[in-house]
C-alpha positions, 0 to 999 in steps of 0.5 A: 498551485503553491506560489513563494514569494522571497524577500532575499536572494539566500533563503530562495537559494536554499529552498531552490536546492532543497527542492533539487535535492528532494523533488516533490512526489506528487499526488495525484499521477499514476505510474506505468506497470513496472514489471511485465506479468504484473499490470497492476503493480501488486506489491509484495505481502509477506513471506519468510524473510519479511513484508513488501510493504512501505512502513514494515517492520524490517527483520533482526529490529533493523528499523523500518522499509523505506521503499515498496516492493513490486513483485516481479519474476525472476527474469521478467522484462522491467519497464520505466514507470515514468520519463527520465534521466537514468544514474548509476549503477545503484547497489543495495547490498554491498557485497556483489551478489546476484541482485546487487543492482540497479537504476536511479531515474529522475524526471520532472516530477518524481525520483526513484531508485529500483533496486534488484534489477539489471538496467540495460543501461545507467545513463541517459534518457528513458521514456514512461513504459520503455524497456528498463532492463530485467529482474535480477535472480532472486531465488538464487539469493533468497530461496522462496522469497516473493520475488520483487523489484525494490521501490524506493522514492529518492526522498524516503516518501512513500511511493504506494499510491503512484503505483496503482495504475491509472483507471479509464473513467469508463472503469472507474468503479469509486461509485459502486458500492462495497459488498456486504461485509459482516454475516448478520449485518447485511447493510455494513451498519457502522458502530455508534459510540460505547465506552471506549470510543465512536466507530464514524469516521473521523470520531476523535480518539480517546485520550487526544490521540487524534481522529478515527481514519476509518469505519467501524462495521459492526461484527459479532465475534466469530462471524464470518466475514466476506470481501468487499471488493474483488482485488489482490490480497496481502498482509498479515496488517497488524494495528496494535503491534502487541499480540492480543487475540485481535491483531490481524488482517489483511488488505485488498487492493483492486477493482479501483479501492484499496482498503485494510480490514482489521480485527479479523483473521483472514482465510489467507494472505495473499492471492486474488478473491472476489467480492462477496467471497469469504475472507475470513472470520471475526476475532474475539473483541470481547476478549480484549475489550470486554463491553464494546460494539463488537466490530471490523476496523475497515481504513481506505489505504489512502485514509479517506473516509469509506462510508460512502461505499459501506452504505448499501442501497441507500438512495436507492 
């Protein structure tokens, strides 16, 4: 609990609206299954007309996605993902075309907007997992396009890690550890360090760039590589944004992790796999970084520290 104390009636006024007009998202709730056919809020990976990311890159250089798409099919019941005050209607388009519509719902502790769905109602209140409204015939707009409800926190923050449904503690797996992930390293040995840097997590980066939010495991080049966890696959992940052979991967989220595997090709993007499954290959390190620990950048969604899981049958 933050508690601010105020020497003077005007900055507490200003922080008071501040607070109003961009409420807080907080960290650690989970929001309810938004879309019926979808329990577990799987968000959009990429298609040809982009990726349903938060962050990705928006197509014609038109900066950056601010919000999340959850995939939904055309037609399919919307639910509310938390209890609130609904508003609207909320346009995306501008132009009245089938999609182009929409609900604002603000409660106590969140604010979002969703986006390509028709609410049964703008206004008054709704209650968490009440009927929202339905999807909007996106086909009809966008021809094959991974249909979606568009997520979108009032503030611009990301609103990923509410929308992973919370997990009964007798389901929990954060305990269990991660499947092989390298062929020829069966213990998911970490990389130590080389000339171009160390593979722990929270390795400092060279030149100050701050520190290693992932795991290196080591892989030689080509190797195949197998899923750690089962879960929903997406992507394509790009860590250097520049082309060079290793910029590829792929993110799984499910079975209670969330993790984006890098310099790796993955046999698809998208759709479910089972832990211990081929995922895909190794890519040519050696090409770019001629010297170095061959290796798989392996980053829990949420930036924590995976050595834990990657340890297998230590302690045992």
């Amino acid at each position: 609990t933050v508690v601010f104390s105020c020497f003077s009636c005007f900055p507490c006024e200003v922080f008071t609206k501040q607070l109003e007009a961009h409420p807080p998202q907080q960290q650690h709730q989970h929001w309810a299954q938004i879309c019926s056919g979808n329990p577990t809020n799987e968000i959009r990976g990429c298609d040809r007309y982009g990726c349903g990311r938060f962050g990705a890159d928006r197509p014609g250089g038109k900066g950056k996605h601010i919000g999340v798409d959850v995939i939904c099919s055309d037609g399919a019941v919307v639910y509310a993902p938390f209890s609130g005050q609904l508003s609207g209607p909320i346009r995306f388009f501008h132009n009245g075309n089938l999609i182009d519509d929409g609900v604002q719902i603000k409660g106590p502790d969140f604010c979002v907007k969703l986006v390509c769905i028709h609410p049964f109602r703008y206004h008054g209140h709704v209650r968490r997992g009440q009927r929202l409204g339905k999807m909007l015939p996106m086909q009809k707009v966008y021809p094959g396009i991974i249909s979606h409800i568009h997520v979108e926190n009032c503030d611009h923050s990301d609103p990923t890690h509410l929308l992973t449904p919370a997990v009964p503690p007798s389901q929990q797996q954060h305990n269990e550890r991660w499947a092989a992930v390298c062929a020829g390293n069966p213990t998911n040995e970490i990389r130590g360090c080389d000339k171009y840097g160390c593979g722990y997590y929270g390795a400092p980066r060279r030149n100050g760039k701050g520190k290693h939010n992932a795991v290196d495991v080591i892989c030689a080049d080509g190797a195949t590589v197998y899923a750690p966890f089962s879960g929903q696959l997406s992507g394509p992940v790009k860590i250097f944004h520049n082309g060079n052979a290793i910029d590829d991967g792929v993110e799984i989220r499910g079975s209670g992790f969330c993790a984006k595997l890098l310099c790796i090709h993955p046999i698809r993007y998208n759709g479910p796999i089972s832990k211990g499954q081929v995922l895909g290959r190794m890519l040519p390190m050696q090409r770019v970084f001629p010297g170095i620990t061959s290796h798989i950048h392996i980053e829990n969604c949420d930036h924590t520290d995976p050595t834990s899981n990657l340890e297998r049958g230590k302690g045992q």
